[in-house]
N, C-alpha and C positions, 0 to 999 in steps of 0.2 A: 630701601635697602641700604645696608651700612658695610662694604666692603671693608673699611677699614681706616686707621693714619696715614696723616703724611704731615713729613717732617722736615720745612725751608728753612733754607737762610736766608735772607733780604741782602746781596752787596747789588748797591747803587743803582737799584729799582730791576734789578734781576734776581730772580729766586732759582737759589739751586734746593735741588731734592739730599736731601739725605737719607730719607726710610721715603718708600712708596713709590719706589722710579718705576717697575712691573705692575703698578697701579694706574698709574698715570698714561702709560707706552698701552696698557691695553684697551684704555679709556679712547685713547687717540685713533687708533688700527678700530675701534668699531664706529667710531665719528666718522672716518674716512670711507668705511663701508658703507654708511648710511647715507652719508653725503653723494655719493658714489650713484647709488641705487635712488636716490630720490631725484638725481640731473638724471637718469636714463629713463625716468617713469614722468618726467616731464614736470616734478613736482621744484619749481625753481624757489618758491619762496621758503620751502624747509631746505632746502639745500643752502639756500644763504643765513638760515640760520644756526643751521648745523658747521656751515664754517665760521661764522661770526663768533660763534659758544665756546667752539673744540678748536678748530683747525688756524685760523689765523687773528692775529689783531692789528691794527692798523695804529701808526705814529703819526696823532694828529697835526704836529708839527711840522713832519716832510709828507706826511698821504705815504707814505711808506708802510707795506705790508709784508706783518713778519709772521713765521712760524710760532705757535704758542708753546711747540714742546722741539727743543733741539737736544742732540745727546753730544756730551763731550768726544766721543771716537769719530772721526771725521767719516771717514769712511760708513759705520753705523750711521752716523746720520744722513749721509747724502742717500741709503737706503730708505729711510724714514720717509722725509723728504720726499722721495720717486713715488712712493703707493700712497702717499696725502695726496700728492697732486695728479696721478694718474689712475690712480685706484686699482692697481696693476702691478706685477712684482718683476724688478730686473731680472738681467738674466745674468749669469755668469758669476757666481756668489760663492766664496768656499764655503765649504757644507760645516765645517768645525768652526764659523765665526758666530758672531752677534746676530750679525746681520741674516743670517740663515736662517736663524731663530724667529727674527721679523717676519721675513716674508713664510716662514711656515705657520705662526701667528695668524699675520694674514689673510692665507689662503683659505687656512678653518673659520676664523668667524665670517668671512663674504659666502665661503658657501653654506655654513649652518644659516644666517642668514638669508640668505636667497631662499632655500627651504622655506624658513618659516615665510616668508613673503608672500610667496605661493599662493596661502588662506586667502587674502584679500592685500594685493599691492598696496594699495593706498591708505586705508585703514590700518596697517601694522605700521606702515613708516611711522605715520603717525601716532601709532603706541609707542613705538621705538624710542623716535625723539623726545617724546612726553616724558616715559620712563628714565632716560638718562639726562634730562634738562631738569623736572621738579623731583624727581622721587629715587636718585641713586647720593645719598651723601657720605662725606667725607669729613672725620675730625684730623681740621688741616692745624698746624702750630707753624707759624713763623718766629724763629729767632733771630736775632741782632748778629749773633757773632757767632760762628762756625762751633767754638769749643762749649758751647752753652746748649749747641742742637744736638751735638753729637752725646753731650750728657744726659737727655734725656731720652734719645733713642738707646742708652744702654740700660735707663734702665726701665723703657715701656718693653722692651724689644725680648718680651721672653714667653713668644709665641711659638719657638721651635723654627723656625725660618733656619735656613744652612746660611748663614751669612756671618761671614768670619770677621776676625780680627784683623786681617788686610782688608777686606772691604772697605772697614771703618778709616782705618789708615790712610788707603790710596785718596777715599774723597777727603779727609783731612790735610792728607798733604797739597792736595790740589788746592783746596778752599785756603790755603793759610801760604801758596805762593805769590808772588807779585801776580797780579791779571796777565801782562803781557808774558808771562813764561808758564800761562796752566796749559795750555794747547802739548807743548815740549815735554813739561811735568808728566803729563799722562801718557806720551807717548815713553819718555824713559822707565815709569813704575810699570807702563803695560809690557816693555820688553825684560824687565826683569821678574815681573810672575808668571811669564809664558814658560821659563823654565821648572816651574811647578804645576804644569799644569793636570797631572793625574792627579793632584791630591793638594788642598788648599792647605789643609794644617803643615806638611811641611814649609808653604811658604812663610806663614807665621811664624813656625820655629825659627825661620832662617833670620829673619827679622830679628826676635830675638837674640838670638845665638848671637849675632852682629855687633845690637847695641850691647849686651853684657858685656862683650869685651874691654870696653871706655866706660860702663856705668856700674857693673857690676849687677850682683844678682836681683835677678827681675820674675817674681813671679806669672806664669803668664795670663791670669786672670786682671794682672795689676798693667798689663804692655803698653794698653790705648794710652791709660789714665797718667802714667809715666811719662812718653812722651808727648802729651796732649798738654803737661804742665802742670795738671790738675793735684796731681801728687807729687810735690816738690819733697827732693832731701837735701839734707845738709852734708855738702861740698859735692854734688851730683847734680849735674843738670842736664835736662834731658838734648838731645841734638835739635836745633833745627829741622824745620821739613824739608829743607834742603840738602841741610848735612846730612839728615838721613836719608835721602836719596842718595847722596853723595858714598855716604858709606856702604849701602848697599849694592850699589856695581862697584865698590872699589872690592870689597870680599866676595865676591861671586863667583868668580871663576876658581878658588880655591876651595870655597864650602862646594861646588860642583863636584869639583874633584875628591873631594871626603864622602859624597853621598855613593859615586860613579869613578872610583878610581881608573878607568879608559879612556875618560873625558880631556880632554887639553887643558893644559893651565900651566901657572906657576913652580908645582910643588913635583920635584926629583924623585928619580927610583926610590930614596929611603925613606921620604915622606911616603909616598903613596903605599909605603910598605905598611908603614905604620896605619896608616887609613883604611886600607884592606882586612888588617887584623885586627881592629877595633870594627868593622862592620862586620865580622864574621864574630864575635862575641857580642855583637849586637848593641855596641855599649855609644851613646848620643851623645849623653848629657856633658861629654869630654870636649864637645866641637870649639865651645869660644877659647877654651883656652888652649888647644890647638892653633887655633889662629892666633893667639897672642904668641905663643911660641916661636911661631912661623914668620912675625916680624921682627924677633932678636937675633939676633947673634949666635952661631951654633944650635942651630934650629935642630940638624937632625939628630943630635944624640939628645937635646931638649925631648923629641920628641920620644924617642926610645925610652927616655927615662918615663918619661909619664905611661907608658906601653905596660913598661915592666910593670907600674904601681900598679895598675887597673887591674892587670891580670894575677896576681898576687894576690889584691885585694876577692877578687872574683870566685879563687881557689878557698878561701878561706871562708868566706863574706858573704856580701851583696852591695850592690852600686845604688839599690832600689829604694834610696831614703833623702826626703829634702833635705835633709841636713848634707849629706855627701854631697850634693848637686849644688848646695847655696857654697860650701866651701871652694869647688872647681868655679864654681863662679866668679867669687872675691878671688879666687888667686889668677884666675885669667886677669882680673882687672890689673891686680898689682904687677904682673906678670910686664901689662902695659905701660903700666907707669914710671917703673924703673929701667925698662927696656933692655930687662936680664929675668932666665927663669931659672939660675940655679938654686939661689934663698928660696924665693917662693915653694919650689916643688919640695925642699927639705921640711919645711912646715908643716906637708900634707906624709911627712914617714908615718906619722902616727895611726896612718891606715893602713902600711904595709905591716904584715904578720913577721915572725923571726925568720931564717932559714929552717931551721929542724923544723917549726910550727908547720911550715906548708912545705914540705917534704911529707910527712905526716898525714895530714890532711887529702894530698894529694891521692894517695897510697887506698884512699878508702871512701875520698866522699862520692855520691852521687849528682854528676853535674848534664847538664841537657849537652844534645849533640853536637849544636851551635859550636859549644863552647871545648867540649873534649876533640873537637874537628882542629881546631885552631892550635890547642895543645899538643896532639896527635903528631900533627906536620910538625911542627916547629923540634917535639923531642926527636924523633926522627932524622930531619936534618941536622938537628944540632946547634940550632940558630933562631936568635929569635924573629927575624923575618924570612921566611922561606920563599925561594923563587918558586918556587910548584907545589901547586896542594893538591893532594891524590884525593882519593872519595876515603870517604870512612863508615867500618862496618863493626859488628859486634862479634864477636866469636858466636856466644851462644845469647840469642836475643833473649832479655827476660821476660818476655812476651811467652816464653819455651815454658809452658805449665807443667809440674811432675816431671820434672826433667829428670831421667834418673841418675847422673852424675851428682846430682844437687839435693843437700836435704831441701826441708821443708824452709821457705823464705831466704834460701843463699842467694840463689838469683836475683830474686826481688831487690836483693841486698847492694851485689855486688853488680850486677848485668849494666847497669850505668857509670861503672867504674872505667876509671886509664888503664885498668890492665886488661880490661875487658874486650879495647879496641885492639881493630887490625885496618890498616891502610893498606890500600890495595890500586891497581891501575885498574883496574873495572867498576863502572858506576852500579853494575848489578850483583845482586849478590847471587853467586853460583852453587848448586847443588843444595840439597836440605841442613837444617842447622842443627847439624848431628858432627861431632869430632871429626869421626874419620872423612865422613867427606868434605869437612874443612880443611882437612892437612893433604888429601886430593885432588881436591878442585881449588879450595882459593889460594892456598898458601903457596902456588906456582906463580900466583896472580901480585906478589905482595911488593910493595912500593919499594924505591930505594930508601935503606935507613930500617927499612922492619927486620926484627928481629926472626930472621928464620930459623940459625941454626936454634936458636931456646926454643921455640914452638916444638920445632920439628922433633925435640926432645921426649915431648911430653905424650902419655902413651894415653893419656883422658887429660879431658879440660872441665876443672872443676873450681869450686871455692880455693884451694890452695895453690891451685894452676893460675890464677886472676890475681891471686895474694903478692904468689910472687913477680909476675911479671907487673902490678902496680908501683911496686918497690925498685925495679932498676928504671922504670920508667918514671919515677917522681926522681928516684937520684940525680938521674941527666938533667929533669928538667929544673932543681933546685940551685945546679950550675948553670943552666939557662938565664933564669930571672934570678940569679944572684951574683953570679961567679964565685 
């Protein structure tokens, strides 16, 4: 049987794993089972070979007996550790760690195990043992140096495995610190991707996001290879795996605060203003150079200014091209290097539209809700960071088929439109989506800053009813994001 690779490094007659650590951990947990069940069936001399093979080796110099599989998580291991030598799982274990994982491991192959044992005790052990001593192999690769293993785990590694881009990272940086500081090393990378822990891609992102700010734009297919060295540029060089530990709890608690504006940190009411209205347009790829921003001088109108661009760009546009994302990129960097972001951000005019252009625009395009949510509030108040955002509804949803206000495709047309919307203090919408009983039920409901007495005008809400209220609502907001 050929379960599979594995993938070591050799430093100073100790192999670490790189690929094939859930190969090895479950190789171990059925050694220990077997082990286990062959001292309880009396059979002593499979038992001592079963720990001589899997479970321990002996240092012929001190007669010192070591485990043959330890995990770098202290903790995880002393779990390990407990069910080799007792064959038996502690007690008291959080249910969300490693280690849980182990003894639930555990618990299945001793009792599938014992099951098959059943047939004939002594005859299976000894298929057992047989079977994972001659006839379960492994195409194992030793390499020399850490960046040479990790190269060709990227590129045997395209079996679909969930195994990311920080995986790769964390055992790189481990493998490439001083020995006496990888214990530390792991315990600093493990507290800084616990705060990723529903979703691993954004921990990568943040990674990224991080190092762009000092290197500039980094594709992230290209991130390991970056700073692994492997892909050197000129006048760019990658951090340390130090310094990139270093950098990433030094930005953490601020990219925290950009993903989870409630969170504590750093950044003032007017940052987090700006952070809330770019997660409410949904808009990422802003984040490094936010944080370059965020370390000059006059940060927060730095950062309004970039606020305004995005959303300008947004009304017009799209944010949704490498080429915009490698430019935010390189001006994060330069942003950093000169340790001012008023040049840099005039570089990037050439993405904002004229004023009449997105006045214009405004008045008729079809944009998702995300995004007319954030607009909504903002012309409303008046401002482009609003203390309160009310829900937002459509007058007449263009979901509304044969609507009879509406020729044929007005709706379709218009129903995603800024004039379309109505802010309201109620998160539901009330009564059917018929006029009259919008100017009944919701319009009693409507936010500070809505326009009532013009609604309240209008005797049907139609194509021309939408026309005009897109047009005083692109006006304000053309004074918004321009003055």
């Amino acid at each position: 049987m050929f379960p599979g690779l594995i993938i070591l490094t050799d430093e100073q007659g100790k192999k670490k794993i790189v690929d094939g650590q859930q190969r090895i951990v479950t190789l171990t947990l059925l050694s220990a089972a077997l082990y286990h069940e062959a001292k309880a069936r009396k059979r002593g001399a499979l038992a001592d070979r079963l720990s001589a093979n899997f479970l321990y080796s002996i240092n012929y110099e001190t007669d010192e007996i070591n485990p043959r599989v330890a995990l770098t998580d202290a903790a995880d291991n002393t779990t390990l550790q407990y069910i080799i030598a007792n064959g038996s799982v502690p007690a008291d274990t959080d249910a969300a760690s490693v280690s849980a994982e182990l003894i639930k491991s555990f618990s299945f192959l001793r009792k599938e195990l014992r099951e098959d044992l059943n047939q004939d005790p002594f005859k299976r052990l000894g298929k057992w043992t047989e079977f994972i001593t001659h006839k379960l192999y492994f195409a194992v690769f030793i390499h020399p140096t850490p960046a040479s293993a990790y190269q060709v785990f990227e590129v045997i590694n395209t079996r679909g495995r969930d195994l990311t881009t920080a995986d790769l990272l964390k055992n790189f940086t481990i493998s490439q610190s001083p020995p006496a500081m990888r214990g530390s090393v792991y315990e600093r990378w493990k507290n800084i991707a616990e705060n990723f822990q529903s979703d691993g891609a954004n921990f990568v992102q943040y990674i990224r996001h991080a190092v762009t700010v000092g290197s500039g734009h980094i594709l992230p297919k290209d991130l390991f290879s970056f700073l692994a060295a492997r892909k050197p540029r000129v006048s760019r060089s990658p951090p340390t795996s130090i310094q990139l530990l270093e950098l990433l709890e030094q930005r953490l608690p601020l990219y925290l605060q950009m993903i989870d504006t409630s969170l504590p940190g750093p950044a003032g009411s007017a940052a987090l203003g700006v952070f809330g209205a770019l997660n409410r347009l949904n808009v990422i790829t802003v984040r490094p150079l936010m944080m370059a921003i965020f370390d000059v001088p006059d940060r927060e109108k730095g950062l309004e200014q970039l606020l305004r661009l995005v959303t300008r760009r947004i009304v017009v546009g799209n944010l949704g091209t490498g080429n915009i994302e490698r430019r935010f990129a390189e001006t994060a960097r330069r942003v950093h290097q000169i340790g001012s972001w008023q040049e840099p951000l005039l570089d990037l005019l050439d993405l904002s539209p004229e004023k009449d252009t997105f006045r214009e625009i405004l008045q008729k395009r079809t944009l998702n809700k995300d995004v007319l949510f954030y607009l909504k509030n903002a012309i409303c108040s008046k401002c482009l960071l609003p203390k309160v955002y009310y829900p937002l509804h459509f007058i007449i949803p263009k979901t509304m088929q044969h609507h009879p206000s509406f020729f044929e495709g007005e709706l379709s047309y218009w129903g995603n439109t800024i004039g379309n919307t109505f802010l309201s203090t109620s998160d539901k919408r009330l009564g059917a989506a018929e006029w009259s009983d919008f100017k009944n039920v919701m319009l009693p409901t409507a936010a500070p800053g809505e326009y009532v007495e013009l609604l309240d005008q209008y005797g049907d809400w139609d194509a021309n009813a939408i026309r005009t209220s897109g047009k005083i609502a692109a006006e304000i907001a053309a004074e918004i994001w321009y003055g």
